[in-house]
C-alpha positions as CSV (number, residue, x, y, z in Angstrom):
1,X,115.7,135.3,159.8
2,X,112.9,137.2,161.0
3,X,109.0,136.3,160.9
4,X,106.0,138.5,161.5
5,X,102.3,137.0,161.8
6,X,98.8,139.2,161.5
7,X,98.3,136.7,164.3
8,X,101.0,138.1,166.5
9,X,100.4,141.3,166.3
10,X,103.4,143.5,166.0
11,X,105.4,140.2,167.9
12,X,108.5,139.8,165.5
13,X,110.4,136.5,166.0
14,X,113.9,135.5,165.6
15,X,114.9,132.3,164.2
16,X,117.6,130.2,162.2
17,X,116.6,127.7,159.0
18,X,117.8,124.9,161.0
19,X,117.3,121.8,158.6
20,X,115.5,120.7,155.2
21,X,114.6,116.9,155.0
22,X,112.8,114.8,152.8
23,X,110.0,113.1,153.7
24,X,107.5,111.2,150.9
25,X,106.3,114.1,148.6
26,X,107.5,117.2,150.3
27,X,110.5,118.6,151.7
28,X,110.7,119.4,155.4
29,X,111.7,122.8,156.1
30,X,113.3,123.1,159.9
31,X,113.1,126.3,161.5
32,X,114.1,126.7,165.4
33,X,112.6,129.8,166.8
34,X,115.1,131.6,169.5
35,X,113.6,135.0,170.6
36,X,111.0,136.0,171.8
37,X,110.2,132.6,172.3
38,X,111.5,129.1,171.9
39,X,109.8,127.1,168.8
40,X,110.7,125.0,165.9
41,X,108.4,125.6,163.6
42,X,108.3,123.3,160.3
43,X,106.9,123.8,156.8
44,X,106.5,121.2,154.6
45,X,106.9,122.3,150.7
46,X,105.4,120.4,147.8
47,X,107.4,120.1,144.3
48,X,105.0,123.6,143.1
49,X,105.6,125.5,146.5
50,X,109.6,124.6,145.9
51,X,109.2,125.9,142.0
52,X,107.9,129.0,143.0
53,X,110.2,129.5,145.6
54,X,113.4,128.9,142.8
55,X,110.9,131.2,140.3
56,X,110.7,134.2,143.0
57,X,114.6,133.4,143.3
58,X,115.8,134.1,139.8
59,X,114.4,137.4,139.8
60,X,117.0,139.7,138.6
61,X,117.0,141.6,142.6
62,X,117.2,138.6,144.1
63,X,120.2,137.6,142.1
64,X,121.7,140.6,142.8
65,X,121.3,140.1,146.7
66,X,123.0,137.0,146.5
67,X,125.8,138.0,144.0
68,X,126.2,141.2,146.4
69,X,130.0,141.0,148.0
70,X,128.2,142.8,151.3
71,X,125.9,140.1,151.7
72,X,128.7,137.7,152.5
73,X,130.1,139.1,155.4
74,X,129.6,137.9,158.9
75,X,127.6,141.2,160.1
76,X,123.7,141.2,160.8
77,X,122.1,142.6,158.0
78,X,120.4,145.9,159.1
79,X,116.5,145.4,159.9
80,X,114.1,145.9,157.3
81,X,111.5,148.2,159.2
82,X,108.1,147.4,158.9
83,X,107.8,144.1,156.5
């Protein structure tokens, strides 16, 4: 997974979703940061920011990412240039 932040700059970090818990009202996303730096960075999602997210996910291109044989190989997926 790869993050960019206007507050970075043109920094692009590398990390891995490393765990989702609950915790009272929200779910606890889990991210451990690995390059350039080492950070786990966590993001806690309330029951709308989890309905959009499933919303934004059954769009018909983001189906078709999933359902796409070439996304379940063990390759790195190509970088997506400026995001």
């Amino acid at each position: 997974m790869l993050f960019r932040s206007t507050g970075l700059g043109k920094t692009e970090l590398i990390g891995r979703v490393d765990d989702l818990k609950r915790q009272g009202d929200y779910l606890i996303m889990y991210v451990d940061v690995v390059d350039p730096v080492k950070w786990r960075i966590r993001a806690a999602l309330g029951f709308r920011d989890l309905a959009k997210v499933i919303g934004c996910c059954a769009k018909a291109a983001i189906i078709g990412f999933i359902l796409s044989p070439k996304q379940w190989g063990n390759k790195e997926p190509t970088h997506p240039g400026e995001f």
